[in-house]
TIRO-2110 file (N, C-alpha, C; in Angstrom, 1 decimal):
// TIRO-2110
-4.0, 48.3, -14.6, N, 1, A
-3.2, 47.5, -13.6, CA, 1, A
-2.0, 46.9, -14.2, C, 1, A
-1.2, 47.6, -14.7, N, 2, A
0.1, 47.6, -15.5, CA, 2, A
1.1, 46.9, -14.4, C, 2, A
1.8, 45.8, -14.8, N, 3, A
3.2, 45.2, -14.0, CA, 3, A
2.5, 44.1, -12.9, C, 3, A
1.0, 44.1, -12.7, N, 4, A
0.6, 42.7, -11.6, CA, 4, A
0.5, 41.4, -12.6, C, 4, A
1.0, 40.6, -12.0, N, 5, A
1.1, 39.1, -12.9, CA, 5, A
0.0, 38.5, -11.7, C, 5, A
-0.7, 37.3, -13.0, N, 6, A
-1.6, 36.4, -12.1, CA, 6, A
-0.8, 35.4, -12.1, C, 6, A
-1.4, 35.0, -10.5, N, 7, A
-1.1, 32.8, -10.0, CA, 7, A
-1.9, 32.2, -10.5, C, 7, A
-1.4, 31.1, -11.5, N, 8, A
-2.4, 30.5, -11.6, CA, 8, A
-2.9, 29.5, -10.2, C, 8, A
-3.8, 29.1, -10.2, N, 9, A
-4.1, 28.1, -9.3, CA, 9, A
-3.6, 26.9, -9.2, C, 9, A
-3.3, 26.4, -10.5, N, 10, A
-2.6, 25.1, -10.8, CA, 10, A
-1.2, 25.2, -10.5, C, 10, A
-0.6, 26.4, -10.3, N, 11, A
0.9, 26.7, -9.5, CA, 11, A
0.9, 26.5, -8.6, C, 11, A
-0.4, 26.8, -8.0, N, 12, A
-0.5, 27.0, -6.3, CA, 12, A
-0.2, 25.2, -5.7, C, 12, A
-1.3, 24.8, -6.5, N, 13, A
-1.6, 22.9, -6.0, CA, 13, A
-0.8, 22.6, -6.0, C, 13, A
0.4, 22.6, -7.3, N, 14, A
1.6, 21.9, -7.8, CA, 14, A
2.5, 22.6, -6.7, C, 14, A
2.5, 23.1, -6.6, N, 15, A
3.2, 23.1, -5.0, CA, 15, A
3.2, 23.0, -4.2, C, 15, A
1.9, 23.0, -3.2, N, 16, A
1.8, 22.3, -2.7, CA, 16, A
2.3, 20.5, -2.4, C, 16, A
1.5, 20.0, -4.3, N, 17, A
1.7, 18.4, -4.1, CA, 17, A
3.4, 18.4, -3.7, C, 17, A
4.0, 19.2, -4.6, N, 18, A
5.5, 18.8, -4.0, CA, 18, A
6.0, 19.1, -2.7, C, 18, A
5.5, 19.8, -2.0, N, 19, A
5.5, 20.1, -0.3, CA, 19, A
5.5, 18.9, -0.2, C, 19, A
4.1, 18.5, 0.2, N, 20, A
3.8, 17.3, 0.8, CA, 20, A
4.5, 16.0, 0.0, C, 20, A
4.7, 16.1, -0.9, N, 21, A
5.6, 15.0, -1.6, CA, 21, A
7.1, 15.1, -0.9, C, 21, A
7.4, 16.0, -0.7, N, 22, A
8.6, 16.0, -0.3, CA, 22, A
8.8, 15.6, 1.6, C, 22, A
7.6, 16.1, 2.1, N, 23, A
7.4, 15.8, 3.2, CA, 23, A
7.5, 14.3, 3.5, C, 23, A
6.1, 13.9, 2.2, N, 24, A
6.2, 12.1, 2.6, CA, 24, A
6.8, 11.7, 2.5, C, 24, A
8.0, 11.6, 1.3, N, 25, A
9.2, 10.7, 1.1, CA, 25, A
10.1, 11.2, 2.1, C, 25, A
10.5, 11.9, 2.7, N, 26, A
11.3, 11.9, 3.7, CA, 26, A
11.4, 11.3, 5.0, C, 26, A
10.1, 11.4, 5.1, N, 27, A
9.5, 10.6, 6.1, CA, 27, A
9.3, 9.0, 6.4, C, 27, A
9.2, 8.7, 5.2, N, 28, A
9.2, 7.2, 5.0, CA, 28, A
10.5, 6.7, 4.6, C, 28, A
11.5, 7.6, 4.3, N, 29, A
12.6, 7.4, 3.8, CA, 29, A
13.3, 6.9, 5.2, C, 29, A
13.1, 8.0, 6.5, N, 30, A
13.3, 7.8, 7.2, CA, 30, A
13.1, 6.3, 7.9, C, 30, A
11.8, 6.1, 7.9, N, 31, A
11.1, 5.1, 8.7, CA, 31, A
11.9, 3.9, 7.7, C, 31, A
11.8, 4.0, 6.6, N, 32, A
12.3, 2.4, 6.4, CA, 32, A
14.2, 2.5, 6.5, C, 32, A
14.9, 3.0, 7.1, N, 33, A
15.8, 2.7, 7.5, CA, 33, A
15.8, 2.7, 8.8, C, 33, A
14.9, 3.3, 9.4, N, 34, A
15.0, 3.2, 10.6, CA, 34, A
13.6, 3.0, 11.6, C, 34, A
13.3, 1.6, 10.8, N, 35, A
11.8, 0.6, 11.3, CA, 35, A
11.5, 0.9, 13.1, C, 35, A
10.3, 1.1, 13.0, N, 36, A
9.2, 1.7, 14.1, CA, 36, A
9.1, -0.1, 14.7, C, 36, A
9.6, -0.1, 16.4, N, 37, A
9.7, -1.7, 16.7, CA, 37, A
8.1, -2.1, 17.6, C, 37, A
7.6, -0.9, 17.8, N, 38, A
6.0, -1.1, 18.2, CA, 38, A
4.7, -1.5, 17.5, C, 38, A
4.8, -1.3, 15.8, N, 39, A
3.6, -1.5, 15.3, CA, 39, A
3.8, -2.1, 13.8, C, 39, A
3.3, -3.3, 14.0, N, 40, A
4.1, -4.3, 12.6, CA, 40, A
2.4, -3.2, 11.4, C, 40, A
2.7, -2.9, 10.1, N, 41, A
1.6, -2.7, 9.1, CA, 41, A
1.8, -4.1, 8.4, C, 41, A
0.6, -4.0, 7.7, N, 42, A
0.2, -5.4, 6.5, CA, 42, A
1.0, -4.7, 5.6, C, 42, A
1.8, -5.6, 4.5, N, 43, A
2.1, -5.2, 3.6, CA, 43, A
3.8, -3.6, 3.8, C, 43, A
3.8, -4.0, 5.4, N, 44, A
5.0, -2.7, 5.4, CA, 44, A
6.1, -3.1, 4.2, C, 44, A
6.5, -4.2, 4.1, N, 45, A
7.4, -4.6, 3.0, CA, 45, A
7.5, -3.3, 1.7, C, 45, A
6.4, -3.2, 1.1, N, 46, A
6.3, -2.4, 0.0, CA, 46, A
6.8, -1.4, 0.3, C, 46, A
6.6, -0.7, 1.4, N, 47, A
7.0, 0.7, 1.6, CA, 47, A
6.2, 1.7, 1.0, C, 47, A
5.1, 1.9, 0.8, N, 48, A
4.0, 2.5, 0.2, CA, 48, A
4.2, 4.6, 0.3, C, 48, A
4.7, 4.6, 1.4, N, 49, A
5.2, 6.2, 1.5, CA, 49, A
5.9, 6.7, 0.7, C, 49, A
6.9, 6.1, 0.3, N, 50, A
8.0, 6.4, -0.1, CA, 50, A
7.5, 6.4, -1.9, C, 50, A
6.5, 5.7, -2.3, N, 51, A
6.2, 5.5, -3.7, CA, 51, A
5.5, 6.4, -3.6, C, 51, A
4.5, 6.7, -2.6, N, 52, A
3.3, 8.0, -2.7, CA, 52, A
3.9, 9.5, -2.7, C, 52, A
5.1, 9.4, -2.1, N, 53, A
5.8, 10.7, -1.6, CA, 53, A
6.3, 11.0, -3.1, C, 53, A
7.0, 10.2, -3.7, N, 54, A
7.8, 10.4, -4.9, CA, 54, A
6.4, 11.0, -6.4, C, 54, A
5.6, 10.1, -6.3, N, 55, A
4.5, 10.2, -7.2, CA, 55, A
3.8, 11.6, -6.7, C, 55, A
4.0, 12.3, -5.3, N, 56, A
3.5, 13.4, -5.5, CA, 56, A
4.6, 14.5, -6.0, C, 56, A
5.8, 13.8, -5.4, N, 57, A
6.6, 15.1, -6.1, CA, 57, A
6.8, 15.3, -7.7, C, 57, A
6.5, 14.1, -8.2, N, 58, A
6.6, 14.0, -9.5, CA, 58, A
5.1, 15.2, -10.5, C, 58, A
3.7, 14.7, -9.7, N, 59, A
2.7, 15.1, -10.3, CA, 59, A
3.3, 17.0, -9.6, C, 59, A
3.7, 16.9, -8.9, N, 60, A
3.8, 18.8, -8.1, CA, 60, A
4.5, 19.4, -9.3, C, 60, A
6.0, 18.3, -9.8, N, 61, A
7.1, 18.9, -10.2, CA, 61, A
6.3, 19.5, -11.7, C, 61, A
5.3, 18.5, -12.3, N, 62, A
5.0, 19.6, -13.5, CA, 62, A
4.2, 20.3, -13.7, C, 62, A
3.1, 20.0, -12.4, N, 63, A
2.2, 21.3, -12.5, CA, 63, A
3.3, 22.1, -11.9, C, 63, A
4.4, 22.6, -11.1, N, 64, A
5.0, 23.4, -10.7, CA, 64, A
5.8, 24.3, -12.1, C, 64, A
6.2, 23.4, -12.7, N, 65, A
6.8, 24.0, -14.0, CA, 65, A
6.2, 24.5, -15.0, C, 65, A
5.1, 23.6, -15.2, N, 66, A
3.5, 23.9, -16.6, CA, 66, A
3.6, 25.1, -16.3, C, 66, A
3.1, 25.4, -15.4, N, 67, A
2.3, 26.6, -14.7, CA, 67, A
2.9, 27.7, -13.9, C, 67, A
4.3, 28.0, -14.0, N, 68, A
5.4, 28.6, -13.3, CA, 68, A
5.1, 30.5, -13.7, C, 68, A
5.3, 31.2, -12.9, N, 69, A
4.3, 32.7, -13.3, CA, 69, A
5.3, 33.3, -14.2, C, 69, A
6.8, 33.2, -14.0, N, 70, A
7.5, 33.7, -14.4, CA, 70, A
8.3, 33.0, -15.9, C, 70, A
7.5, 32.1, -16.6, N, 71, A
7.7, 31.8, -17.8, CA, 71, A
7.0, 32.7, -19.5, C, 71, A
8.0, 32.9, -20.0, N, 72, A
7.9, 33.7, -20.9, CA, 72, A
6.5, 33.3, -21.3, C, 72, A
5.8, 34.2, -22.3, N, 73, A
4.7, 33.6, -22.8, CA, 73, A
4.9, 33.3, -24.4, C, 73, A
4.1, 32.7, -25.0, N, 74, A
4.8, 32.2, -26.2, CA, 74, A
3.9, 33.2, -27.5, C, 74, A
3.1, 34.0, -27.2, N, 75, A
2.4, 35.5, -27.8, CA, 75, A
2.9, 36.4, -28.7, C, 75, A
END
């Protein structure tokens, strides 16, 4: 089976987490400039999305890279 490369799995997740990392900070990026006037949260101050969103894109960004299919091997 000459010329098929494997995914690792840990490419797969890491991409994912940055999907949805990128999803959540946008999203919250949005909301805290432009505050929701129906539903007060405890603690909205912090902005908690926006720190979760970033910390997943951060954990995605290096399983996305570690684990990237198309990186030389070092053999």
């Amino acid at each position: 089976m000459a010329g098929r490369h494997k995914i690792s799995i840990w490419f797969i997740i890491g991409s994912l987490l940055l999907i949805y990392g990128v999803i959540i900070f946008i999203s919250n990026v949005y909301e805290w400039f432009f505050p929701s006037q129906t539903r007060t949260i405890v603690l909205g101050e912090l902005h908690f999305g926006v720190w979760w969103g970033a910390l997943l894109i951060i954990i995605g960004l290096i399983y996305f890279i570690a684990f990237r299919p198309w990186k030389k091997s070092v053999a």
